[in-house]
C-alpha positions as CSV (number, residue, x, y, z in Angstrom):
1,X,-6.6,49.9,184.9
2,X,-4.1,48.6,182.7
3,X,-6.4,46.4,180.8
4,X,-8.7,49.2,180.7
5,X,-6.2,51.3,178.9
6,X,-5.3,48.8,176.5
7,X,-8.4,48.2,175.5
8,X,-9.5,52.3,175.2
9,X,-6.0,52.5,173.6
10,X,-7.1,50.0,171.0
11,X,-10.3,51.8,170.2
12,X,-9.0,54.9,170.2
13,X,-6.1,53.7,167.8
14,X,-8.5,52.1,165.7
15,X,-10.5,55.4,165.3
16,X,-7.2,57.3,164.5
17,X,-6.5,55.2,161.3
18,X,-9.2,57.2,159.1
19,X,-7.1,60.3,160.6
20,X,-4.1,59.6,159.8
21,X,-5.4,58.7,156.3
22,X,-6.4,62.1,155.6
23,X,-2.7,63.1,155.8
24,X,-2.0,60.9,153.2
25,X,-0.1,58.3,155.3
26,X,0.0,54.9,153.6
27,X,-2.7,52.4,154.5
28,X,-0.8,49.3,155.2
29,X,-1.1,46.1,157.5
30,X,2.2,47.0,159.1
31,X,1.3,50.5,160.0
32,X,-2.3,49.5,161.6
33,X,-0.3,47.1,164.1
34,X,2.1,49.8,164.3
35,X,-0.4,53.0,165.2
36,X,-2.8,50.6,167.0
37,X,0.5,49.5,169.3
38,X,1.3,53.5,169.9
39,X,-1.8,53.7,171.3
40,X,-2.6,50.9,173.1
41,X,0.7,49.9,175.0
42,X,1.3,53.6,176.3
43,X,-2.7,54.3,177.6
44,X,-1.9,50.4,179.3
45,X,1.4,51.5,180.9
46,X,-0.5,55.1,182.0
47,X,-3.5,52.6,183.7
48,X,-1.0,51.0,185.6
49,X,1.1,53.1,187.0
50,X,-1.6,55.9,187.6
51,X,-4.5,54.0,188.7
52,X,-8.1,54.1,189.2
53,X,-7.8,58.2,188.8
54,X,-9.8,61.0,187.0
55,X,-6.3,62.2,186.2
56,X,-5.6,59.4,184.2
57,X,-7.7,60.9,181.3
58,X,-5.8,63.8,180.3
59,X,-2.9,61.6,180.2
60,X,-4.6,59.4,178.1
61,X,-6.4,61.7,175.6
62,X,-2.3,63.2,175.4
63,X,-1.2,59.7,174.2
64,X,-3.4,59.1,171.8
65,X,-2.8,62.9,170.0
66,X,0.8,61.9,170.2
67,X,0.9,58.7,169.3
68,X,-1.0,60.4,165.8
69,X,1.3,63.6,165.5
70,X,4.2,60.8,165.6
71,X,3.2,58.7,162.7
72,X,2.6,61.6,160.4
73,X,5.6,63.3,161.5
74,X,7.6,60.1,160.4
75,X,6.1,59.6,157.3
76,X,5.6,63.5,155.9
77,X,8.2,65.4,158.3
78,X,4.5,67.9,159.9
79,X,2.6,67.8,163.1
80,X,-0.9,68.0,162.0
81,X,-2.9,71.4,163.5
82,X,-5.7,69.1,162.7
83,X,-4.5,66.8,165.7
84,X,-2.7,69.4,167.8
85,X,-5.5,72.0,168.7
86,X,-8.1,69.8,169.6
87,X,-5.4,68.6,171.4
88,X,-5.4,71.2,173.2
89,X,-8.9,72.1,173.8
90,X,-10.0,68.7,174.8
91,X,-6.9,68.8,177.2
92,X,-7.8,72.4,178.3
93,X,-11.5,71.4,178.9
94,X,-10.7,68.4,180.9
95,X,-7.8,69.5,183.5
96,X,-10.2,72.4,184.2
97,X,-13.2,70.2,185.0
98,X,-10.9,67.9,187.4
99,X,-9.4,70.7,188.7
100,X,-12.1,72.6,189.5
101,X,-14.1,69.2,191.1
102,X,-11.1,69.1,193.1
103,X,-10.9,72.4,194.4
104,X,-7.3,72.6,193.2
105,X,-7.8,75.6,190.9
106,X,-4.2,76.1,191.2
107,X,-3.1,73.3,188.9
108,X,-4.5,75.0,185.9
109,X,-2.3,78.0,186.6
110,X,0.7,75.0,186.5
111,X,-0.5,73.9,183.3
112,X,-0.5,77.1,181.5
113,X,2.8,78.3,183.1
114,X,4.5,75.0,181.6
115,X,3.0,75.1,178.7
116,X,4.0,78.9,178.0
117,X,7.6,77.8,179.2
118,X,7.8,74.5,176.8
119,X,6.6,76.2,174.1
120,X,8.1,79.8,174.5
121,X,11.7,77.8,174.6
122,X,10.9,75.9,171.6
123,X,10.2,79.4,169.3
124,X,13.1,80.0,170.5
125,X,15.1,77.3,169.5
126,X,12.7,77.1,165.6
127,X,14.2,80.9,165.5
128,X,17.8,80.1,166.2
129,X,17.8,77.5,163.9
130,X,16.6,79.1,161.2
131,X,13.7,77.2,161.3
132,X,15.5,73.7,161.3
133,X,13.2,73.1,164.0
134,X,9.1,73.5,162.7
135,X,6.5,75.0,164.2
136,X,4.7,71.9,164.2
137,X,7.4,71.3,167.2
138,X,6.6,74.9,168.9
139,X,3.0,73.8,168.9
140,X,3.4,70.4,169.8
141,X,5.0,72.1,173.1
142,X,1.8,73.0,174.1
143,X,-0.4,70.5,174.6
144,X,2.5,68.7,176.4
145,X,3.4,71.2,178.4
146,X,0.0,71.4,179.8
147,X,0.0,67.9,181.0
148,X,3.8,68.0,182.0
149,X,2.2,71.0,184.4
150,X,-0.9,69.7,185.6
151,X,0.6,66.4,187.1
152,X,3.3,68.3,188.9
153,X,2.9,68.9,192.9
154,X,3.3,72.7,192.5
155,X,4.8,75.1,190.1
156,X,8.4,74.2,190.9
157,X,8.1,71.3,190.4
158,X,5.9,71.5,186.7
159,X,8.3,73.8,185.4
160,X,11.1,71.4,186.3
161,X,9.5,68.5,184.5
162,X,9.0,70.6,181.2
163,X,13.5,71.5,181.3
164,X,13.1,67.5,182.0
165,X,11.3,67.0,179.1
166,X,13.3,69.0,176.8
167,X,16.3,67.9,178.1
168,X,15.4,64.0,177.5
169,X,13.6,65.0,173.9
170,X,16.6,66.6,172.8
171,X,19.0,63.6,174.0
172,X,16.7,61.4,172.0
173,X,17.1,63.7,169.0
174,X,20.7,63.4,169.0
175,X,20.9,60.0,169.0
176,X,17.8,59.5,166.6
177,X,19.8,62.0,164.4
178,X,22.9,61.1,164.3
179,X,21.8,57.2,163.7
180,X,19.6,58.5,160.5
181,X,22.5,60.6,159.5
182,X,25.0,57.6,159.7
183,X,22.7,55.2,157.5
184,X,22.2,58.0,155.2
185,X,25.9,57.8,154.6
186,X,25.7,54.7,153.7
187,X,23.1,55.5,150.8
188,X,20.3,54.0,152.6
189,X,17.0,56.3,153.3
190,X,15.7,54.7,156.7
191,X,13.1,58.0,157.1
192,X,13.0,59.3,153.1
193,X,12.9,63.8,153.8
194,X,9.5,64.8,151.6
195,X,10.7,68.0,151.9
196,X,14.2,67.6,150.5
197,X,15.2,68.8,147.1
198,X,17.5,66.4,145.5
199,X,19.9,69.4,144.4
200,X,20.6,70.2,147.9
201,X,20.1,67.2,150.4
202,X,19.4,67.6,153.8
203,X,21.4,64.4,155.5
204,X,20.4,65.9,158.9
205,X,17.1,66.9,159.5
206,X,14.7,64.3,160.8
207,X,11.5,64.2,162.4
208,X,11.5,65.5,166.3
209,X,8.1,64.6,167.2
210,X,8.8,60.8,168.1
211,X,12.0,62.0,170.4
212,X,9.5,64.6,172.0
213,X,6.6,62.1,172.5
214,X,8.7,59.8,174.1
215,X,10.1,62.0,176.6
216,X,6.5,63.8,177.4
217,X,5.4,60.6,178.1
218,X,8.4,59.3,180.2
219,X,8.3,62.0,182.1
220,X,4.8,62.5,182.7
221,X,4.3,59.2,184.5
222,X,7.4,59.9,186.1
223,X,6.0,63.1,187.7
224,X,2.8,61.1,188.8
225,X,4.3,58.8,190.2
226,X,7.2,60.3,192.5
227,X,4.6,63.1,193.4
Protein backbone atom coordinates (compact mmCIF):
# COMPACT_ATOMS: atom_id res chain seq x y z
CA UNK A 1 0.00 0.00 0.00
CA UNK A 2 2.72 2.40 0.28
CA UNK A 3 3.37 2.67 -3.33
CA UNK A 4 -0.27 2.87 -3.80
CA UNK A 5 -0.39 5.89 -1.68
CA UNK A 6 2.32 7.58 -3.28
CA UNK A 7 1.16 7.27 -6.35
CA UNK A 8 -2.80 8.48 -5.35
CA UNK A 9 -0.90 11.05 -3.30
CA UNK A 10 0.77 12.31 -6.45
CA UNK A 11 -2.47 12.57 -8.38
CA UNK A 12 -4.25 13.90 -5.91
CA UNK A 13 -1.49 16.60 -5.33
CA UNK A 14 -1.32 17.18 -8.86
CA UNK A 15 -5.23 17.97 -9.01
CA UNK A 16 -4.82 20.29 -5.92
CA UNK A 17 -2.51 22.75 -7.79
CA UNK A 18 -5.43 24.42 -9.84
CA UNK A 19 -7.00 24.75 -6.13
CA UNK A 20 -4.64 26.19 -4.51
CA UNK A 21 -4.33 28.65 -7.52
CA UNK A 22 -7.60 29.99 -6.90
CA UNK A 23 -6.40 31.29 -3.51
CA UNK A 24 -3.97 33.28 -5.17
CA UNK A 25 -1.00 31.14 -4.04
CA UNK A 26 2.05 31.69 -6.43
CA UNK A 27 2.55 29.18 -9.23
CA UNK A 28 6.13 28.28 -8.96
CA UNK A 29 8.38 25.07 -9.73
CA UNK A 30 9.37 25.07 -6.11
CA UNK A 31 5.85 25.04 -4.69
CA UNK A 32 4.52 22.15 -7.21
CA UNK A 33 7.51 19.77 -5.76
CA UNK A 34 6.56 21.19 -2.47
CA UNK A 35 2.46 20.57 -2.48
CA UNK A 36 2.96 17.44 -4.70
CA UNK A 37 5.61 16.11 -1.66
CA UNK A 38 2.71 17.09 1.11
CA UNK A 39 0.67 14.91 -0.52
CA UNK A 40 2.33 12.15 -1.68
CA UNK A 41 4.89 11.27 1.22
CA UNK A 42 2.09 11.36 3.93
CA UNK A 43 -0.83 9.09 1.86
CA UNK A 44 2.67 6.71 1.30
CA UNK A 45 3.49 6.62 5.10
CA UNK A 46 -0.56 6.12 5.85
CA UNK A 47 -0.36 2.94 3.09
CA UNK A 48 2.23 1.50 5.00
CA UNK A 49 1.62 1.61 8.27
CA UNK A 50 -2.35 1.00 7.80
CA UNK A 51 -2.43 -1.51 5.23
CA UNK A 52 -4.63 -3.06 2.70
CA UNK A 53 -7.82 -1.39 4.72
CA UNK A 54 -11.03 0.44 3.79
CA UNK A 55 -10.02 2.61 6.61
CA UNK A 56 -7.20 3.83 5.03
CA UNK A 57 -9.35 6.21 2.76
CA UNK A 58 -10.61 8.58 5.17
CA UNK A 59 -7.15 9.00 6.32
CA UNK A 60 -6.12 9.61 3.03
CA UNK A 61 -8.84 11.98 1.71
CA UNK A 62 -7.77 13.93 5.47
CA UNK A 63 -4.21 14.36 4.08
CA UNK A 64 -4.76 15.55 1.06
CA UNK A 65 -7.35 18.54 2.50
CA UNK A 66 -4.56 19.16 4.86
CA UNK A 67 -1.74 19.09 3.04
CA UNK A 68 -3.99 22.10 0.90
CA UNK A 69 -5.29 24.09 4.05
CA UNK A 70 -1.33 24.06 4.94
CA UNK A 71 0.01 25.75 1.82
CA UNK A 72 -2.48 28.46 1.82
CA UNK A 73 -2.32 28.95 5.41
CA UNK A 74 1.53 29.66 4.90
CA UNK A 75 1.33 31.76 2.20
CA UNK A 76 -2.03 34.05 3.01
CA UNK A 77 -2.41 33.35 6.95
CA UNK A 78 -6.67 31.44 6.03
CA UNK A 79 -7.84 27.94 6.00
CA UNK A 80 -9.86 27.86 2.88
CA UNK A 81 -13.93 26.89 3.69
CA UNK A 82 -13.59 26.06 0.07
CA UNK A 83 -11.25 23.03 1.22
CA UNK A 84 -12.55 22.48 4.78
CA UNK A 85 -16.33 21.63 4.26
CA UNK A 86 -15.98 19.26 1.59
CA UNK A 87 -13.65 18.10 3.86
CA UNK A 88 -15.94 17.40 5.95
CA UNK A 89 -18.73 15.93 3.93
CA UNK A 90 -16.61 13.62 1.92
CA UNK A 91 -15.09 12.54 5.37
CA UNK A 92 -18.72 12.41 6.88
CA UNK A 93 -19.99 10.29 3.86
CA UNK A 94 -17.23 7.86 3.91
CA UNK A 95 -16.64 6.88 7.82
CA UNK A 96 -20.45 6.31 7.64
CA UNK A 97 -20.39 3.96 4.69
CA UNK A 98 -17.36 1.87 6.37
CA UNK A 99 -18.96 1.99 9.41
CA UNK A 100 -22.13 1.04 8.59
CA UNK A 101 -20.55 -2.15 6.21
CA UNK A 102 -18.93 -2.99 9.29
CA UNK A 103 -21.63 -3.06 11.65
CA UNK A 104 -19.73 -0.71 13.92
CA UNK A 105 -22.27 2.10 13.96
CA UNK A 106 -20.70 3.10 17.10
CA UNK A 107 -17.58 4.70 15.59
CA UNK A 108 -19.53 7.42 13.97
CA UNK A 109 -20.85 8.45 17.39
CA UNK A 110 -16.67 8.61 18.19
CA UNK A 111 -16.18 10.73 15.41
CA UNK A 112 -18.65 13.29 16.11
CA UNK A 113 -17.90 13.35 19.89
CA UNK A 114 -14.17 14.20 18.97
CA UNK A 115 -14.84 16.32 16.56
CA UNK A 116 -17.36 18.50 18.86
CA UNK A 117 -14.55 18.23 21.64
CA UNK A 118 -11.53 19.39 19.11
CA UNK A 119 -13.38 21.96 17.78
CA UNK A 120 -15.53 23.26 20.88
CA UNK A 121 -11.87 23.66 22.75
CA UNK A 122 -10.48 25.51 19.89
CA UNK A 123 -13.61 28.38 20.01
CA UNK A 124 -12.62 28.48 23.04
CA UNK A 125 -9.13 29.22 22.81
CA UNK A 126 -10.10 31.84 19.17
CA UNK A 127 -12.34 33.63 22.11
CA UNK A 128 -9.68 33.90 24.75
CA UNK A 129 -7.40 35.17 22.45
CA UNK A 130 -9.10 37.62 21.18
CA UNK A 131 -9.19 36.06 18.09
CA UNK A 132 -5.32 35.60 17.80
CA UNK A 133 -6.37 32.22 16.92
CA UNK A 134 -8.88 32.17 13.41
CA UNK A 135 -11.70 30.46 12.88
CA UNK A 136 -10.15 28.91 10.06
CA UNK A 137 -8.37 26.91 13.07
CA UNK A 138 -11.91 26.29 14.93
CA UNK A 139 -13.00 24.72 11.67
CA UNK A 140 -10.06 23.05 10.71
CA UNK A 141 -10.77 21.12 14.21
CA UNK A 142 -13.46 19.45 12.65
CA UNK A 143 -12.64 17.54 10.03
CA UNK A 144 -9.65 16.31 12.10
CA UNK A 145 -11.45 15.59 14.88
CA UNK A 146 -13.58 13.32 13.03
CA UNK A 147 -10.78 11.13 11.81
CA UNK A 148 -8.78 11.48 15.25
CA UNK A 149 -12.38 9.76 16.54
CA UNK A 150 -13.16 7.27 14.06
CA UNK A 151 -9.66 5.41 14.33
CA UNK A 152 -9.92 5.22 18.02
CA UNK A 153 -10.96 1.73 19.76
CA UNK A 154 -13.73 3.32 21.76
CA UNK A 155 -14.76 6.74 22.96
CA UNK A 156 -12.03 6.91 25.66
CA UNK A 157 -9.73 6.38 23.79
CA UNK A 158 -10.87 9.05 20.52
CA UNK A 159 -11.31 11.71 22.91
CA UNK A 160 -7.84 11.06 24.34
CA UNK A 161 -6.24 11.23 20.93
CA UNK A 162 -7.90 14.69 20.11
CA UNK A 163 -6.13 16.34 24.00
CA UNK A 164 -3.18 14.38 22.10
CA UNK A 165 -3.55 16.20 19.17
CA UNK A 166 -3.86 19.53 20.65
CA UNK A 167 -1.35 19.03 23.00
CA UNK A 168 1.39 18.07 20.21
CA UNK A 169 -0.22 21.01 17.73
CA UNK A 170 0.29 23.43 20.28
CA UNK A 171 3.92 22.22 21.22
CA UNK A 172 4.63 22.60 17.59
CA UNK A 173 3.26 26.14 17.59
CA UNK A 174 5.48 27.27 20.24
CA UNK A 175 8.39 26.20 18.75
CA UNK A 176 7.21 27.22 15.10
CA UNK A 177 6.45 30.58 16.83
CA UNK A 178 8.99 31.43 18.73
CA UNK A 179 11.61 30.42 15.81
CA UNK A 180 9.59 32.96 13.27
CA UNK A 181 9.57 35.44 16.04
CA UNK A 182 13.40 35.13 16.65
CA UNK A 183 14.21 35.59 12.77
CA UNK A 184 11.79 38.44 12.70
CA UNK A 185 14.13 40.02 15.14
CA UNK A 186 16.70 39.83 13.16
CA UNK A 187 14.77 41.91 10.28
CA UNK A 188 14.26 38.82 8.20
CA UNK A 189 10.49 37.87 7.15
CA UNK A 190 10.74 33.93 6.85
CA UNK A 191 6.60 33.78 6.65
CA UNK A 192 5.75 37.65 5.39
CA UNK A 193 1.99 38.41 7.82
CA UNK A 194 -0.61 39.52 4.70
CA UNK A 195 -2.60 40.68 7.25
CA UNK A 196 -0.18 42.88 9.11
CA UNK A 197 -0.38 46.71 9.02
CA UNK A 198 3.03 48.11 8.93
CA UNK A 199 1.99 50.78 11.67
CA UNK A 200 1.44 48.15 14.15
CA UNK A 201 3.44 44.87 13.41
CA UNK A 202 2.46 41.63 14.51
CA UNK A 203 6.05 39.85 15.26
CA UNK A 204 4.07 36.89 16.76
CA UNK A 205 1.27 35.65 14.94
CA UNK A 206 2.03 32.86 12.49
CA UNK A 207 0.13 30.32 10.69
CA UNK A 208 -1.18 27.27 12.99
CA UNK A 209 -2.51 25.07 10.41
CA UNK A 210 0.97 23.36 9.50
CA UNK A 211 1.62 22.72 13.49
CA UNK A 212 -1.98 21.24 13.59
CA UNK A 213 -1.68 19.10 10.43
CA UNK A 214 1.36 17.67 11.59
CA UNK A 215 0.07 16.53 14.87
CA UNK A 216 -3.43 15.19 13.30
CA UNK A 217 -1.50 13.26 11.22
CA UNK A 218 1.10 11.92 13.76
CA UNK A 219 -1.37 11.01 15.87
CA UNK A 220 -3.77 9.51 13.74
CA UNK A 221 -1.44 6.74 12.48
CA UNK A 222 -0.43 6.45 15.89
CA UNK A 223 -4.00 5.56 17.07
CA UNK A 224 -4.26 2.96 14.19
CA UNK A 225 -1.55 1.51 14.86
CA UNK A 226 -1.34 0.87 18.76
CA UNK A 227 -5.18 0.00 18.51
Amino acid sequence: MVIAGLAIGFVAGRRLLPVLWKFQVRNSRSLRVMVTALTALPLGIAGGLMGTTWDVIPVWVLFVALAGVTTVDLFHYRIPNAIVFPAVLVLLSLMTLISLLRHEPGAIGQAFAAAGLYGGIMAILHSASGGSLGWGDVKLALPVGLVLGWVGSGYGQSLLAVLLAFGLASLIGVVMGVIVWGIRKWGIELLPDPLADPDNPRPTVFPFAPSMAVAAAAVVLAVYTGS
